[in-house]
N, C-alpha and C positions, 0 to 999 in steps of 0.2 A: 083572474081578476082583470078588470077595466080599467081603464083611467079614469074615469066618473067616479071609482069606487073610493080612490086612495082618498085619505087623511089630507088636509093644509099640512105642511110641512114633512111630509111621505116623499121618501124619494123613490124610483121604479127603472126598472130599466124594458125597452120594448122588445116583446117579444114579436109582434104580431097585427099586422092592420089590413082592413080589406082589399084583397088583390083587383077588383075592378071597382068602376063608379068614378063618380067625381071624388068620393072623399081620397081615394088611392092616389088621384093625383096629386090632388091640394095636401097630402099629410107627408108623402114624399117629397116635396119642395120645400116644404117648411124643416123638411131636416128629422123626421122622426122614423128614422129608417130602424129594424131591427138591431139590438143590442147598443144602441143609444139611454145612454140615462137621462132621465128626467127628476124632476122636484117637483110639487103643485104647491103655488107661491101663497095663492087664496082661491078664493072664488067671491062671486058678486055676491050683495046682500040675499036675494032670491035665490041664488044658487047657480046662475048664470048666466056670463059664461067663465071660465073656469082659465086660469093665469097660471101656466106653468112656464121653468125656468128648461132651457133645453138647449145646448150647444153654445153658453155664453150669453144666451139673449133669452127675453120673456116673450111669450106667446100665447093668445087666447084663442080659447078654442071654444065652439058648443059643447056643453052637455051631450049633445044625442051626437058629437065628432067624437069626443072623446069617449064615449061608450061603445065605437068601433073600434079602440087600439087594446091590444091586449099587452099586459106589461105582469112584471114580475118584481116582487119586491127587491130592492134594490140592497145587499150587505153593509152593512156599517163601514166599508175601506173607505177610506180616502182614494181621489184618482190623481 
């Protein structure tokens, strides 16, 4: 599954984002390194772009960025 894919209010954790390109950089700086959880807070009326909560702080991302990270549903624990 993708991050494009999750539900509003899904939380995920990352498994997986493209090892080269620009997006590899930009999604590494932002903090969305493998085994990071995420939440998707909303998304915009048309669908993008797409507001998830990640390391204490929100972040938006494209639709077609977010459809590069590959993530895993995230278990009911608390952290």
């Amino acid at each position: 599954m993708n991050l494009a894919q999750l539900s509003v209010g899904a939380s995920a954790t990352v498994r997986a984002y493209p090892q080269a390109g620009p997006a590899f950089t930009r999604l590494r700086e932002m903090g969305l390194l493998p085994g990071t959880r995420i939440t998707l807070v909303r998304t915009a009326p048309l669908g993008d772009p797409l507001e998830i909560q990640v390391r204490g702080y929100r972040l938006s991302l494209r639709k077609s960025e977010a459809a590069l990270v590959e993530v895993a549903a995230a278990a009911d624990t608390a952290e």
